[in-house]
C-alpha positions in Angstrom: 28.8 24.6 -12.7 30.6 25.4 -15.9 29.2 24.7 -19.6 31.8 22.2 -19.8 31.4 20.5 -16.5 28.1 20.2 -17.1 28.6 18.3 -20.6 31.8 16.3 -19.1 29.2 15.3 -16.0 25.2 15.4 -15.8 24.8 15.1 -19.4 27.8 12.9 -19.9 26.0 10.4 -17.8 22.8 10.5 -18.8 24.1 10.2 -22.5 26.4 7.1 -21.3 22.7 5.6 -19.6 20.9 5.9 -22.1 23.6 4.5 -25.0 23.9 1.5 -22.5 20.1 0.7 -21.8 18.9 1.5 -25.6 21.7 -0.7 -27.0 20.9 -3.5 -24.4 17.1 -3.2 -25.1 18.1 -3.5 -28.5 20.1 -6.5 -28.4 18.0 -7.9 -26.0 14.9 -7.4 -28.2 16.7 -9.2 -31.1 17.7 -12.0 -29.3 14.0 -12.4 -27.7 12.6 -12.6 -31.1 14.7 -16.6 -31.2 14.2 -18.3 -34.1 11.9 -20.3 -36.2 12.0 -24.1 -35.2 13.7 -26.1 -37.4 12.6 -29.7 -37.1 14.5 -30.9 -40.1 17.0 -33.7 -39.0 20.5 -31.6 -37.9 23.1 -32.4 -40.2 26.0 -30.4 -38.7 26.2 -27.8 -35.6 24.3 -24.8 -35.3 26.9 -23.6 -32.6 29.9 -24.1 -35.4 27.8 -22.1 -37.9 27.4 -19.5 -35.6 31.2 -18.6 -34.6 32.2 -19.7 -38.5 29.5 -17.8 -39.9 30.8 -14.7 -37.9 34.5 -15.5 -38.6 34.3 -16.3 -42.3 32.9 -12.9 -42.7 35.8 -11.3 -42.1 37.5 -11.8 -45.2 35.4 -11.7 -48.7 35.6 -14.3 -51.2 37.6 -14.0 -53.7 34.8 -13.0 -56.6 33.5 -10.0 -54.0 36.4 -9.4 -52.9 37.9 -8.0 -56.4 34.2 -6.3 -56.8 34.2 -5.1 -53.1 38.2 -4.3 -52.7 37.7 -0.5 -51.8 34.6 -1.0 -49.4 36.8 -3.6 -47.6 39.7 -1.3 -47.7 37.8 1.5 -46.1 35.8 -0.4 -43.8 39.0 -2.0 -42.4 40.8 1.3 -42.4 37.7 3.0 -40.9 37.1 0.5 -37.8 40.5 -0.3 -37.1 41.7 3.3 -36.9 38.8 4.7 -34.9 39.9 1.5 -32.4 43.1 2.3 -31.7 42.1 6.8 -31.7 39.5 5.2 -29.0 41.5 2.8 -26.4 45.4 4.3 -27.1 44.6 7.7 -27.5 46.3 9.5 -24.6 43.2 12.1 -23.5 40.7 8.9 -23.9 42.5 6.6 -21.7 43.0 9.6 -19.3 39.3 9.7 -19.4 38.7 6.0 -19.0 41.2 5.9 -15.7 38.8 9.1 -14.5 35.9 6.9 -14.6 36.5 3.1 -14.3 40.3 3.1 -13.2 41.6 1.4 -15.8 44.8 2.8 -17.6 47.5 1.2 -20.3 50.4 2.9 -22.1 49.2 5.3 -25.1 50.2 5.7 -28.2 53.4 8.4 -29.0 51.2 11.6 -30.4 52.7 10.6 -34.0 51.0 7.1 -33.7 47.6 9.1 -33.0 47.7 10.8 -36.0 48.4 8.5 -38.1 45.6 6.0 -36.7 43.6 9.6 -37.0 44.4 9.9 -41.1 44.0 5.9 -41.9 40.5 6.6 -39.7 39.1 9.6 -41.6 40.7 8.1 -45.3 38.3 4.6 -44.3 35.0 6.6 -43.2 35.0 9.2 -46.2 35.8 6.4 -48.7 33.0 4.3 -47.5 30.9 7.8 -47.5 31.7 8.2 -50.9 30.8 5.1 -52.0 27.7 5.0 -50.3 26.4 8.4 -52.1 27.9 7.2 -55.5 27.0 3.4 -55.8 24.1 3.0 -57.4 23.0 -0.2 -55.1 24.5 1.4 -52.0 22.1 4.6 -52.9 19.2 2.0 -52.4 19.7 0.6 -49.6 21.2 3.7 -47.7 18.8 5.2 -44.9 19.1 8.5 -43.6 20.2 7.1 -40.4 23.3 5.8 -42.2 24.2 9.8 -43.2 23.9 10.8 -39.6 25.8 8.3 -38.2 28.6 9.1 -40.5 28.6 12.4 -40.0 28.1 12.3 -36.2 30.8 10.1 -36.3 33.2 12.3 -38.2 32.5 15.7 -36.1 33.1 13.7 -32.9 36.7 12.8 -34.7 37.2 16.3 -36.2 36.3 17.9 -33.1 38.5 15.5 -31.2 41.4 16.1 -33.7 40.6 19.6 -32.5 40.7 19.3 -29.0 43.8 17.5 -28.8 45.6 21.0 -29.0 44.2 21.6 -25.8 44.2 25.3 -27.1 41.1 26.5 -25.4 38.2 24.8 -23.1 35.5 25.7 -25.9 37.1 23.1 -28.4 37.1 20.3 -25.9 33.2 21.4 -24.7 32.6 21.3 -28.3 33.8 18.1 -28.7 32.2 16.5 -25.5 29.3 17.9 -26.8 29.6 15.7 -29.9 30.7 12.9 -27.7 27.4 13.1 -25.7 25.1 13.7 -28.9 26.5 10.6 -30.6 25.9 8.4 -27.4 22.5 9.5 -27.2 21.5 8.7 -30.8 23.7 5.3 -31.2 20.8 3.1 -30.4 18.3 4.5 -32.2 19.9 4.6 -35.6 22.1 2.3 -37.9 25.5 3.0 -35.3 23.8 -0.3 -33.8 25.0 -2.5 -36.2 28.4 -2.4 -34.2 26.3 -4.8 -31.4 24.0 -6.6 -33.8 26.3 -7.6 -37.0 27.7 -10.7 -35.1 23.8 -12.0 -34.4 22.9 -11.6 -37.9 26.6 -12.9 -39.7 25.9 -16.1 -36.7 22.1 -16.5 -37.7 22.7 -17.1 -40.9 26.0 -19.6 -40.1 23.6 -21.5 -37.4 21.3 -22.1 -39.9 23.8 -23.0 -42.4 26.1 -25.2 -39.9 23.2 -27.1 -38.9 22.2 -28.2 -42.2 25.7 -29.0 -42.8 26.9 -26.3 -45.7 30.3 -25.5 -45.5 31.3 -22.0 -45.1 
């Protein structure tokens, strides 16, 4: 067995296991947790809060939104990009067919690119503002660095890779893939699972006292 069979199989899967049972575990633990009783009179629904709590938080007010216009332009930019690079990049849907059997038309190699710049422009923006805020300094973990930069060598590498010049760049990359997997539950990657409990706890508790959001 090959270095990169080895990456692209054993440790692929056991990267893939442990991304799906740690972020499980995770969510699962969250959700166990429930919340306080509230045995105040309802004034409004907790279910409406939840999904409008989650929805509303999609687009800032209008006071943040002129403080908080190049987060929100970078976040957007960041997280829309590394969608599309992920489920209409050629390779990755070749890989997805490989293991589930699923398959849908690609982007045109121009269209990947493009997604690739408007993804790397997004992360490095929120990057920089997260070294050079002053409140985004205190409340940045270590975690948060790692998974940015995790997250940028598994797209440089990929960028790389998509030459298809020599085996060692796509090992190299897979390599990434399989490191990033492993370490998504354990750090702040998770908030891609947990943001909707915690935007929907707050609208539950909100909706059911009858605030409008």
């Amino acid at each position: 067995m090959s270095a990169l069979q080895f990456i692209e199989g054993p440790l692929f899967y056991f990267a893939a296991a442990v991304f799906l049972l740690g972020a499980f575990w995770r969510v699962f633990g969250i959700i166990k947790i429930g919340r306080k009783k509230d045995i105040s009179p309802p004034k409004g629904s907790a279910v409406g809060g939840f999904i409008k709590g989650n929805l509303r938080h999609f687009v800032p007010r209008g006071l943040f939104a002129r403080r908080t216009w190049l987060h929100v332009l970078g976040g957007y930019s960041f997280h829309l990009g590394l969608f599309v690079l992920f489920f209409f990049g050629a390779f990755h849907i070749k890989f997805i067919d490989q293991y589930l059997g699923l398959s849908w038309q690609a982007l045109p190699r121009w269209g990947f690119l493009i997604a690739a710049e408007i993804a790397f422009a997004g992360l490095i923006v929120l990057w920089v503002r997260r070294i050079s805020d002053p409140v985004m300094r205190l409340i940045t973990h270590k975690s948060d660095h790692i998974g940015t930069w995790l997250t940028f060598l598994v797209m440089l590498t990929g960028c790389f890779a998509l030459q298809q010049s020599h085996d060692m760049l796509k090992l190299v990359h897979m390599l990434f893939v399989d490191i990033w997997l492993i370490y998504f539950p354990f750090g702040r990657l998770m908030h891609a699972f947990t943001f909707f409990l915690s935007r929907g706890n707050s609208g539950a508790t909100y909706g059911r006292k009858g605030i409008n959001l």
